[in-house]
C-alpha positions in Angstrom: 18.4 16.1 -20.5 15.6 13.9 -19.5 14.0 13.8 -22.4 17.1 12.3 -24.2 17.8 10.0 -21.5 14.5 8.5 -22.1 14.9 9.0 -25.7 17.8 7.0 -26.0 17.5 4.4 -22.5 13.9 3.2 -24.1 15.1 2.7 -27.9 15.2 -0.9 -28.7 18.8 -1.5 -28.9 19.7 -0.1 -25.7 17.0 -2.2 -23.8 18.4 -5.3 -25.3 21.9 -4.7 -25.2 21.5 -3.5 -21.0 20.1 -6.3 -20.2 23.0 -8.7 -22.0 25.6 -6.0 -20.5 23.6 -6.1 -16.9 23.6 -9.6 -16.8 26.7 -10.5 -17.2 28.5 -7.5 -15.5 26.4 -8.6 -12.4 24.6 -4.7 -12.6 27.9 -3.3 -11.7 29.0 0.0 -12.2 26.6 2.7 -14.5 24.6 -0.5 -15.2 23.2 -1.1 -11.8 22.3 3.0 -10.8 22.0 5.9 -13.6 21.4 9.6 -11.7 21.3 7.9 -8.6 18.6 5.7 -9.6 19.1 1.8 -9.0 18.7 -0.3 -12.5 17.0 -3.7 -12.2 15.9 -6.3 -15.4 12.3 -7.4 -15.6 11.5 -10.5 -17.0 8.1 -10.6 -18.4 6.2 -13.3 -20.5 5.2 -12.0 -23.9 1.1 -11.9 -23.7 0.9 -13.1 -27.2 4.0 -14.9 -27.9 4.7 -16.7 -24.4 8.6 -15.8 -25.0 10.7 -14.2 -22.4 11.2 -10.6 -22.3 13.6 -8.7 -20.5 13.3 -5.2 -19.9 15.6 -2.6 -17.9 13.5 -0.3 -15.3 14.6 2.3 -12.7 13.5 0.8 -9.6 12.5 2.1 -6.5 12.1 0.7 -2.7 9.1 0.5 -0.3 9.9 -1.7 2.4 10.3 -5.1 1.0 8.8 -4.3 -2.3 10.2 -2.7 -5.4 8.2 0.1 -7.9 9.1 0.5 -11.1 7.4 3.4 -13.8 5.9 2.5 -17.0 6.7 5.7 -18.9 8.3 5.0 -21.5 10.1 8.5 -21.8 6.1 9.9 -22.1 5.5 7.8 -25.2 3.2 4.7 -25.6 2.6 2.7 -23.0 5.3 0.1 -22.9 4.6 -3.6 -24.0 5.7 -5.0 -20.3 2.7 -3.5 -18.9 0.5 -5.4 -21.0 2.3 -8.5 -20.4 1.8 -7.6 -16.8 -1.5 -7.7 -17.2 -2.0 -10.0 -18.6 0.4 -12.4 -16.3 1.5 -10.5 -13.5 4.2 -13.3 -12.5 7.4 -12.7 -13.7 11.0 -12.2 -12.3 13.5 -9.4 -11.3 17.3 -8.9 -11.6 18.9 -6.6 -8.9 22.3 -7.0 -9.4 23.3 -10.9 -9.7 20.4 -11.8 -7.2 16.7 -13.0 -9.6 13.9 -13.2 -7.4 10.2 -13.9 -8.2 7.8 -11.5 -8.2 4.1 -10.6 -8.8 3.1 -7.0 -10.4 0.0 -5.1 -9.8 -0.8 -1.7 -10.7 -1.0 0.6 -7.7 -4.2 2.8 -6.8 -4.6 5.9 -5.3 -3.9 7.0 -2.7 -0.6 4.1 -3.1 -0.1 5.2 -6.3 -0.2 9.0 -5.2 3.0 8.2 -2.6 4.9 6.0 -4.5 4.6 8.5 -7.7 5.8 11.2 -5.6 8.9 8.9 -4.4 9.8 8.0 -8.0 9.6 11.6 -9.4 12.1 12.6 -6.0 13.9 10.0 -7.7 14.2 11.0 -11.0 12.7 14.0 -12.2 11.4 12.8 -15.7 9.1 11.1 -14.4 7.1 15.2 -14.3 8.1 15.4 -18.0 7.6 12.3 -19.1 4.0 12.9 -17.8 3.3 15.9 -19.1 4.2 15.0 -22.7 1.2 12.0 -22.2 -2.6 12.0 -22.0 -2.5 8.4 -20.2 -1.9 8.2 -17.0 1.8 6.5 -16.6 1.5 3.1 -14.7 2.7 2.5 -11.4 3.9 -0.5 -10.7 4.3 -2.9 -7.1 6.5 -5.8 -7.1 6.2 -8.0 -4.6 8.0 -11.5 -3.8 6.1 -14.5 -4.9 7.4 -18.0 -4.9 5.0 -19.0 -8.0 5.6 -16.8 -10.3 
């Protein structure tokens, strides 16, 4: 069942259409927690086009921050990464509430705890890493008022 979830939550469509249906629904209902798991919408800036991109992530809490998984259902790694990478400023939609933030990949032994949290979470995470060589990106997002 995880494996079609991711399947068919990572296709292109769905990720566009989500975050039209998030946004306007406010993240209510099965938009705003799948399985248990809160939805949010990162809003990236496209590394080589500069254009907005919205994406919809499984989120996660520690503390004040938020984690979110760059799985993509095991496949390649997902474009949003890169644009993190490249400009780790960008913006997150929890419900109606848009908040800037700044990403960085977390390191062990961070990345060892808040993996753990997010595969309690949602189990396909495990698969999801098993059906990849690379090692699936954890991500921190923290507040930032310049982003």
């Amino acid at each position: 069942m995880y494996r079609l979830v991711g399947v068919v939550g990572t296709s292109r469509i769905v990720t566009r259409l989500h975050a039209v249906a998030y946004r306007l629904l406010g993240g209510a209902g099965p938009l705003g927690r799948n399985f248990g798991v809160r939805n949010v919408i990162l809003t990236t800036t496209g590394r080589r086009t500069g254009r907005r991109r919205e994406v919809p992530l499984y989120a996660f809490e520690d503390g004040s921050r938020v984690v979110v998984i760059g799985s993509n259902a095991g496949g390649h790694e997902p474009a949003w990464i890169a644009n993190l990478r490249a400009n780790p400023g960008a913006h997150l939609r929890v419900g109606r509430a848009v908040r800037a933030v700044r990403a960085r990949e977390a390191e062990p032994p961070e990345r060892d705890r808040l993996w753990a949290m997010a595969v309690d979470g949602f189990p396909g995470y495990a698969l999801y890493q098993e059906q990849t060589p690379r090692p699936i990106p954890v991500v921190v997002l923290e507040r930032h008022e310049d982003s």
